[in-house]
C-alpha positions in Angstrom: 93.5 189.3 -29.1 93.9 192.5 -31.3 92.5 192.1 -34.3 94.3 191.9 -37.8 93.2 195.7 -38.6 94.7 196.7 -35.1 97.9 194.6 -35.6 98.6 196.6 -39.1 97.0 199.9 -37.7 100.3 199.6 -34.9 102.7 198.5 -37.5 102.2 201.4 -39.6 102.9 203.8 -36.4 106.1 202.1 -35.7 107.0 202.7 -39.5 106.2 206.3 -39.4 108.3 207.0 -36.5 111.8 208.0 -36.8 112.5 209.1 -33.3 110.0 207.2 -30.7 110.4 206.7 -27.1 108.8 203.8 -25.6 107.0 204.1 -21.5 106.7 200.9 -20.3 105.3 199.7 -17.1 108.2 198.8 -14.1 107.3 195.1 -14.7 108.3 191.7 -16.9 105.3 192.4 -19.2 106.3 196.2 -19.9 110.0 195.2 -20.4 109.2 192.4 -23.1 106.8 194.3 -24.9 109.3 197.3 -25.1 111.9 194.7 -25.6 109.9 193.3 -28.7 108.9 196.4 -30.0 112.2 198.3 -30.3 114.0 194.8 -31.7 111.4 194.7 -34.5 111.5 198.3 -35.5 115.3 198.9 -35.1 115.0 202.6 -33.3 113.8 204.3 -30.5 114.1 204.9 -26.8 112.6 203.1 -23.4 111.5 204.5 -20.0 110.6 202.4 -17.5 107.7 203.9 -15.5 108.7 203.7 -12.5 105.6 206.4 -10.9 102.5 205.0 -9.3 99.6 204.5 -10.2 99.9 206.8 -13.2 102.2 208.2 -16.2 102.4 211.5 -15.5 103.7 215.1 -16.2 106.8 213.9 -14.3 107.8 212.3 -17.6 107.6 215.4 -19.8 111.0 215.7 -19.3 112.0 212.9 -20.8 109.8 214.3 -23.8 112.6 217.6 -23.8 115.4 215.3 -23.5 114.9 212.6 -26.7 112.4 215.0 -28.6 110.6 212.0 -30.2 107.9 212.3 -32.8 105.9 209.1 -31.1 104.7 208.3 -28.0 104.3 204.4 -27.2 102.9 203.6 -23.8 103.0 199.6 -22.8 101.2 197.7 -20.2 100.3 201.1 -18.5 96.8 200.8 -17.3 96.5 205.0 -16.4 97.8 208.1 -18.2 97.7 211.0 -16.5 95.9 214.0 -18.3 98.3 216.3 -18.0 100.9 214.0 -19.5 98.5 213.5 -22.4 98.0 217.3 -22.7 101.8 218.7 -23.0 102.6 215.7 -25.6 98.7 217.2 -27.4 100.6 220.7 -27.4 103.7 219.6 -29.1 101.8 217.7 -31.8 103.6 214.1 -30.7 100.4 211.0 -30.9 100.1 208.2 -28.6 100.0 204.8 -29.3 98.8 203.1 -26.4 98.9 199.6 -26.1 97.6 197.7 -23.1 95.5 194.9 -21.5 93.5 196.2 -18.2 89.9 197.0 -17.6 90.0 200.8 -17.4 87.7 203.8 -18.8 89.3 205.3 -21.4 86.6 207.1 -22.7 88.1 211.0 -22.2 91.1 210.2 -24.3 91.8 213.0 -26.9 92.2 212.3 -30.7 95.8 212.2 -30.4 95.8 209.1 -28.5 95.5 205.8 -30.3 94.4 202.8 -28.1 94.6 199.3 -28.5 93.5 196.8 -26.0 92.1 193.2 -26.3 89.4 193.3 -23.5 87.1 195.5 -25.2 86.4 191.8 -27.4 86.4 189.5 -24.3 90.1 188.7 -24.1 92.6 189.6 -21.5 96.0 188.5 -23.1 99.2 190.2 -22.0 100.6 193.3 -23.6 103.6 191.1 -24.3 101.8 189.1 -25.9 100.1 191.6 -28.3 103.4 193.1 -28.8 104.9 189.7 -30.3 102.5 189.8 -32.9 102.5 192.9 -34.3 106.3 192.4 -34.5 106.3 189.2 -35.9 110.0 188.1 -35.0 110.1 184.5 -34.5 113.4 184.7 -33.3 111.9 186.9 -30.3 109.9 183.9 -29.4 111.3 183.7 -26.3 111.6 186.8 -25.4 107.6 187.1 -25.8 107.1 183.6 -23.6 108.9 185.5 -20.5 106.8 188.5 -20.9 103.8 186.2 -21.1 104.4 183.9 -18.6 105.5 186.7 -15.6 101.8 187.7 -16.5 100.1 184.5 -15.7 100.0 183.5 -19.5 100.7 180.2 -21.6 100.7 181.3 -25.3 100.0 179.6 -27.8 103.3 179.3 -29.0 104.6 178.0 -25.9 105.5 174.5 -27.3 107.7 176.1 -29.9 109.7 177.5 -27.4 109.7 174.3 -25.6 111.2 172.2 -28.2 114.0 174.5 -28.2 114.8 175.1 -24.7 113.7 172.1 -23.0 116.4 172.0 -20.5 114.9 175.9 -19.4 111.4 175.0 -19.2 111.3 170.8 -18.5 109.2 171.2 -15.5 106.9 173.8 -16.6 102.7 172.7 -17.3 101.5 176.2 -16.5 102.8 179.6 -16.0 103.2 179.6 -12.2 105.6 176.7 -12.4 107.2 178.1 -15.5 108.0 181.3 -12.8 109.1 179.6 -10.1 110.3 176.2 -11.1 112.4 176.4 -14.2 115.7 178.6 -15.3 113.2 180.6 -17.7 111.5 181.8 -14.0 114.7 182.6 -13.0 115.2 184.5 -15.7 112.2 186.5 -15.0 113.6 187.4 -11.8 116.7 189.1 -12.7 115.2 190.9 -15.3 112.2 191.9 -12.1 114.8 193.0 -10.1 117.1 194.5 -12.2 114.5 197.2 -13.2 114.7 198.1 -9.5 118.2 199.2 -9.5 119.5 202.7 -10.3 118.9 204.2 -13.8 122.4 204.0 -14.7 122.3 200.2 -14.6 118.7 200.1 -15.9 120.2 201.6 -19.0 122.9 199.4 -19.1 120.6 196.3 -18.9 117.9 197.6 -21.9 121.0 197.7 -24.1 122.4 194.4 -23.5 118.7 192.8 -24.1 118.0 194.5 -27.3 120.9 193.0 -28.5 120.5 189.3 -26.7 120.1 186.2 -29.0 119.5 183.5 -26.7 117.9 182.7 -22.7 121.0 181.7 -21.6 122.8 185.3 -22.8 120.7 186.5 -20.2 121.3 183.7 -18.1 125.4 183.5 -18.6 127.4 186.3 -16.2 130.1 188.3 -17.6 131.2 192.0 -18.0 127.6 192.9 -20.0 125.4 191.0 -17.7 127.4 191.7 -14.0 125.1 194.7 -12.8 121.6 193.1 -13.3 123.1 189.6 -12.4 124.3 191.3 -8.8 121.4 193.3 -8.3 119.4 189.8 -8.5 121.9 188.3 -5.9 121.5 191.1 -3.5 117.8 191.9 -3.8 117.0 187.7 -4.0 118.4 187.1 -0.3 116.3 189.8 1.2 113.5 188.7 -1.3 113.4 185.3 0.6 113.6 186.2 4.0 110.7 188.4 3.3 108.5 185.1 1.6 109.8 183.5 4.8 108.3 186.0 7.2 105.1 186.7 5.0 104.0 183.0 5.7 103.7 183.4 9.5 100.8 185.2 8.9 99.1 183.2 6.5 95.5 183.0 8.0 92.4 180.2 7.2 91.4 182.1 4.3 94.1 185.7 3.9 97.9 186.0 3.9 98.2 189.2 5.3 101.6 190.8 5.0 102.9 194.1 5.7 106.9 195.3 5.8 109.0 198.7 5.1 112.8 199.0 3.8 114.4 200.2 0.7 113.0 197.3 -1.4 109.5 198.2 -3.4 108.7 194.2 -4.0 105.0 193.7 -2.9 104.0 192.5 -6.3 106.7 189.7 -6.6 106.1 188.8 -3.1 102.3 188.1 -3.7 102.8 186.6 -7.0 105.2 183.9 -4.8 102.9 183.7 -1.9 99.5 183.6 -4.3 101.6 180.3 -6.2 102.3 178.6 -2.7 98.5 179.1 -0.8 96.1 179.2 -3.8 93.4 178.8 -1.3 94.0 182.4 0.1 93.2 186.0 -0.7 97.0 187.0 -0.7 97.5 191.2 0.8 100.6 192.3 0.5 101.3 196.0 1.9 104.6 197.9 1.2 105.3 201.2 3.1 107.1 203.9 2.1 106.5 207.5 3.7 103.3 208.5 4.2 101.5 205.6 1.7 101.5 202.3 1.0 101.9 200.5 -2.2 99.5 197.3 -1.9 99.4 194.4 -4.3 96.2 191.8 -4.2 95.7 188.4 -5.2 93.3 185.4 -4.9 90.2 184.8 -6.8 88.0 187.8 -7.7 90.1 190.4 -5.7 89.4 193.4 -8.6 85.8 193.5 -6.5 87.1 192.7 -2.6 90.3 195.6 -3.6 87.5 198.3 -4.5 84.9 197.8 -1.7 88.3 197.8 1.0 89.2 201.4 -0.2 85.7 202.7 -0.2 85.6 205.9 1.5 89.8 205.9 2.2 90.6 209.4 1.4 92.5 210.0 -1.5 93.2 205.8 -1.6 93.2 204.7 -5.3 92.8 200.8 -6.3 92.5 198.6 -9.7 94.0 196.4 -11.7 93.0 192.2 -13.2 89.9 190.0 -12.1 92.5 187.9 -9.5 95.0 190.5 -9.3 95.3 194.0 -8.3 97.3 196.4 -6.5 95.9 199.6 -4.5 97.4 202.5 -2.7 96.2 203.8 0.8 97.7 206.8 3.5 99.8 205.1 6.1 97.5 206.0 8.8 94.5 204.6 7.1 96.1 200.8 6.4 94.9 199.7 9.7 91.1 200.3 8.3 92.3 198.7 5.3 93.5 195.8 6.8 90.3 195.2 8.9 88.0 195.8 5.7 90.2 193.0 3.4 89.3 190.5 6.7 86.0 191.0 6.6 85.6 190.7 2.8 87.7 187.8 3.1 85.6 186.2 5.8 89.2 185.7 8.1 86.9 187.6 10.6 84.8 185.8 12.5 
């Protein structure tokens, strides 16, 4: 947890700044902590971060467009230099808010970070975000942030109480995902971030103006693009789960596939709730590299030995889960490393 001093520090940046733009991550977590942010302070802009694995000069552009005097990054666990160094010329500071085990030691002056681990604590950025806004009636809001992450907060009860129809099944945050209409709700929101920008837009503006879960929940005129987008992406989304299983092994679920549809992390996240028992390796490939998400117990370790000496592979992320990126060419060596560290090879 971020500690009081931290919690007013980040208040006093939002109140300073007039014109911010917010980055957050392409995820549940990033949205709702944008989401929370921007509700609270009443102003600013979002940009989802759609680049991998970093924030990068790519995104200065955005800087020409909105001209903001702040910077907030959210659930972002890299920042490119370069990015760092054109917002350093143009005088603009960084807040940087996030949750992942990283070195941030070569970050300039200009950049203010806040993250919970440094003390021993790994809670979402969602989380962190709800309480340096300190809107109650954002409650809910926070709880889907939190529990897309893996997280039951501590206000989780609360929310309960007044939604118990959305979340009468749920005991932990798996089953709040994919057993209850607040899970559901995570998914439309997952997989309306991966449509086209237009309707990304359109979706941020409805949500910093929703009240309720079921506003996101009900379709009509505001809520028809992300609502589709869910329908269309959810059948493929399936029939990819479906396919995954068939190679679930003693002890890995190894899964590879290729398409339009950038999903690796949803699909493990599924596959890691249905076969605890197994290191889950998802694989997604897309040109020359593929985008690989991790999970199962203790992967941060297995997903850093597996792309040792992988030329220009990069890897990282939580204790259980992690994602990596490797060349095409090289995910064969990949695959045969994540066996043997997962003892599938006999």
């Amino acid at each position: 947890m971020l500690t009081e001093k931290q919690i007013i520090e980040i208040r006093e940046h939002l109140e300073k700044a007039q014109n911010p733009v917010f980055f957050f991550d392409n995820d549940v977590d990033g949205l709702c902590s944008f989401l929370l942010l921007r509700r609270a302070v009443g102003r600013g802009r979002g940009v989802v971060i759609k680049s991998s694995p970093d924030l990068n000069s790519s995104y200065i552009g955005k800087i020409d467009e909105f001209n903001p005097d702040y910077v907030f990054v959210l659930d972002k666990h890299l920042i490119a230099k370069d990015f760092l160094e054109e917002l350093a010329k143009r005088n603009i500071p960084v807040v940087w808010i996030d949750h992942h085990d990283v070195d941030v030691s070569w970050i300039n002056d200009g950049v203010y970070y806040y993250n919970p681990i440094k003390s021993g604590s790994n809670e979402p950025t969602t989380y962190l975000c709800y309480k340096v806004a300190g809107r109650k009636e954002d409650d809910w809001l926070a709880l889907l942030g939190c529990i897309s992450d893996g997280f039951i907060p501590d206000f989780f009860e609360e929310v309960r109480e007044k939604n118990e129809d959305l979340l009468k099944k749920c005991r932990t945050a798996f089953e709040c995902v994919y057993d209850s209409e607040f899970g559901r709700m995570i998914r439309l929101l997952s997989f309306g971030l991966k449509d086209r920008t237009t309707n990304v837009v359109k979706m941020l503006k409805f949500l910093i103006e929703a009240r309720f879960p079921r506003d996101i929940l009900e379709e009509n005129d505001k809520t028809y693009s992300f609502h589709s987008r869910f329908k269309y992406i959810e059948k493929k989304y399936k029939n990819l789960i479906e396919k995954a299983e068939d190679n679930a092994g003693k002890k890995l679920l190894y899964f590879q596939y290729g398409g339009e549809l950038s999903i690796s992390a949803e699909i493990a996240n599924e596959l890691a709730y249905k076969h605890p028992d197994k290191i889950v390796v998802v694989a997604y490939i897309s040109g020359a590299r593929a985008n690989i998400s991790i999970r199962g117990r203790d992967v941060r370790k297995l997903t850093l030995k597996a792309i040792e000496g992988l030329e220009g592979a990069t890897g990282g992320g939580h204790k259980d889960a992690t994602g990596a990126k490797v060349l095409v060419e090289d995910l064969p060596k990949f695959k045969e490393k994540i066996e043997e560290l997962a003892g599938e090879k006999v």
